[in-house]
C-alpha positions in Angstrom: 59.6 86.5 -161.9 58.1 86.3 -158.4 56.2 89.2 -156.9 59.3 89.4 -154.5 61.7 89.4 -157.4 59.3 92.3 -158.9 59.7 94.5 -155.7 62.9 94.1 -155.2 63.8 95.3 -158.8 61.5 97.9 -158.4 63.6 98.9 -154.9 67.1 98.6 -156.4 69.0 101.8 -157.3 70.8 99.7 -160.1 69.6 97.2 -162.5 71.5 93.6 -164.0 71.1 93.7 -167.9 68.3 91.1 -168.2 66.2 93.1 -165.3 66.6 96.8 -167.4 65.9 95.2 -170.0 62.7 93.9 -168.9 61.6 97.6 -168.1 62.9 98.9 -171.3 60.8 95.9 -173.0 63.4 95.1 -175.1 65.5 91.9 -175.5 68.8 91.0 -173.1 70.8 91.0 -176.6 69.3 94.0 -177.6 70.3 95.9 -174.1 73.5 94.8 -174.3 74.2 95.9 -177.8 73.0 99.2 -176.7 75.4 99.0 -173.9 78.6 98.7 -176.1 77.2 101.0 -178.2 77.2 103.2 -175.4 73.5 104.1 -176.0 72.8 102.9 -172.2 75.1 103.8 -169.9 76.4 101.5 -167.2 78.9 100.5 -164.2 80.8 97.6 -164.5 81.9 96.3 -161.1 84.4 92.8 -161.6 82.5 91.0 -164.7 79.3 92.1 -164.0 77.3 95.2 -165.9 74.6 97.2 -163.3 72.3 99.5 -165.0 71.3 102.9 -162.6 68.0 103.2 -162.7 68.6 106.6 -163.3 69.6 105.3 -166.8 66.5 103.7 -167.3 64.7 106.7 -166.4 66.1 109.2 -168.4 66.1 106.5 -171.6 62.3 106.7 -171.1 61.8 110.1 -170.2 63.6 111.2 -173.2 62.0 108.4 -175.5 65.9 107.0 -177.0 65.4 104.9 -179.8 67.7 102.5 -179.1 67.4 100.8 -182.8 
């Protein structure tokens, strides 16, 4: 991931599966199996998943285990 890559994740209000998981430092499978499980929750707009990064931040402010 490029610096520019970095900031612009960082910027975004919503997040692709591979890029939450990278905060959440857990595998892509692993978010998506949350996903379904409806452990993370999510927008799906045409075939694509987007994270909020609300999500994210209530995941880690309430410290989910997501296993």
């Amino acid at each position: 991931m490029t610096l520019q890559d970095h900031a612009e994740e960082m910027n975004s209000r919503v997040l692709t599966v591979a890029q939450a998981a990278r905060q959440l430092n857990i595998g892509r499978t692993h978010a998506y199996r949350a996903i379904h499980a409806g452990k993370i929750g999510h927008i799906k707009l045409g075939g694509k998943i987007l994270i909020p990064k609300a999500e994210i931040d209530r995941i880690v402010s309430e410290g989910v285990n997501e296993e």
